[in-house]
C-alpha positions in Angstrom: -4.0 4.3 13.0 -3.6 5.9 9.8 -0.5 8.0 9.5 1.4 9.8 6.4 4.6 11.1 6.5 5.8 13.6 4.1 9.2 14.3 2.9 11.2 15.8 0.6 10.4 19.5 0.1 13.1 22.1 0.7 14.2 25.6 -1.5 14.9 25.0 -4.9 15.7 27.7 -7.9 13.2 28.3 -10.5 14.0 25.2 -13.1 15.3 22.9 -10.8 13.5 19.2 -9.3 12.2 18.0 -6.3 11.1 14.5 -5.4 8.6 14.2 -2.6 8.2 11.2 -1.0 4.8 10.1 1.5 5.6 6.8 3.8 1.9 5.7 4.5 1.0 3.5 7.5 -1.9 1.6 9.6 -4.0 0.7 6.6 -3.8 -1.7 3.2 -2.0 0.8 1.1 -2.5 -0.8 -1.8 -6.3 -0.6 -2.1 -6.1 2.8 -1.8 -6.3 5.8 -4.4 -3.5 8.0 -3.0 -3.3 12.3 -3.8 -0.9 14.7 -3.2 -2.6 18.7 -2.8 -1.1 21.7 -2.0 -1.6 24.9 -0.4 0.2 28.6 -1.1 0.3 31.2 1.0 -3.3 32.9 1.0 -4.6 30.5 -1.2 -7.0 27.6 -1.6 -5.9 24.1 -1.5 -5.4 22.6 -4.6 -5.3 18.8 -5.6 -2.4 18.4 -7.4 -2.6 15.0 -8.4 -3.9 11.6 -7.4 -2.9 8.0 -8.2 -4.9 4.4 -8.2 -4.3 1.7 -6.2 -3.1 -0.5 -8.7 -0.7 3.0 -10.1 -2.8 4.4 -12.6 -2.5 8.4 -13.1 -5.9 9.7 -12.1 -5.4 13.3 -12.3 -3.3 16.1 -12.5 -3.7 19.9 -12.1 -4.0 21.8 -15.2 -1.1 23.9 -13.5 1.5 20.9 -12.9 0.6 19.0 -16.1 3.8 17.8 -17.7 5.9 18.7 -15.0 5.0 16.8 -12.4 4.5 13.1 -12.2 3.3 11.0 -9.3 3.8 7.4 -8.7 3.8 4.7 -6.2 5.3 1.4 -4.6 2.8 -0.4 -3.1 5.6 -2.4 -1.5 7.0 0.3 0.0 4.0 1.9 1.2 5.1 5.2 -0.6 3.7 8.0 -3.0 6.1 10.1 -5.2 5.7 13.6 -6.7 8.2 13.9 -9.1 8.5 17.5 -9.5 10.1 19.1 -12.5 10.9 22.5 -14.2 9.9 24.2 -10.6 8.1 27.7 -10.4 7.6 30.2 -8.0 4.1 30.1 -7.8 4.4 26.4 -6.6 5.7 27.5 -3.4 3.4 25.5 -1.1 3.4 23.3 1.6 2.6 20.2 0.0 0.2 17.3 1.4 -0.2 13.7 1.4 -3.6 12.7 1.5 -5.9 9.4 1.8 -9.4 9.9 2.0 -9.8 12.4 5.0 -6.3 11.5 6.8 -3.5 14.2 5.8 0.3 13.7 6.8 2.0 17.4 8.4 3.0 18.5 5.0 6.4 19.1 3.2 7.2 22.7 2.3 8.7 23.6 -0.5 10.2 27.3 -1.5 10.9 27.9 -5.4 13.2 31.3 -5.3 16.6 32.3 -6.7 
């Protein structure tokens, strides 16, 4: 079955990194476009970016644009969100997602 495992998220201060990583599982991960959303604390979900098969950038949020980059190994199985320059208001438990399959979520707390 398909399964997505999130990692990486944690607390942060404003400015600082975080690298998220997503292990994917029980399907050909390489034919797959892969996205990474989010979701803050009484808000809508938001795609935050998503990512070809083959590794081209399909999309980023206006919001994360030149901050955050995502990327992939295909031999690996794994999607990366690069994130950079951190905010507050991208406190969020962040998602791995394929299609309709979603991995627990990673959350990640931007506060001094």
């Amino acid at each position: 079955q398909v399964q997505l495992v999130e990692s990486g998220g944690g607390l942060v201060q404003p400015g600082g990194s975080l690298r998220l990583s997503c292990v994917a599982s029980g399907f050909s991960f390489a034919t797959y476009l892969m996205s990474w959303y989010r979701r803050a604390p009484g808000k809508e979900r938001e795609l935050v970016a998503s990512i070809s098969a083959p590794g081209v950038v399909y999309k980023y949020s206006d919001s994360v644009k030149g901050r955050f980059s995502i990327s992939r190994d295909n031999a690996k199985n794994t999607v990366y969100l690069q994130m950079n320059s951190l905010k507050p208001e991208d406190t969020a438990v962040y998602y791995c997602s394929r299609d309709d399959y979603w991995g627990q979520g990673t959350q990640v707390t931007v506060s001094s």
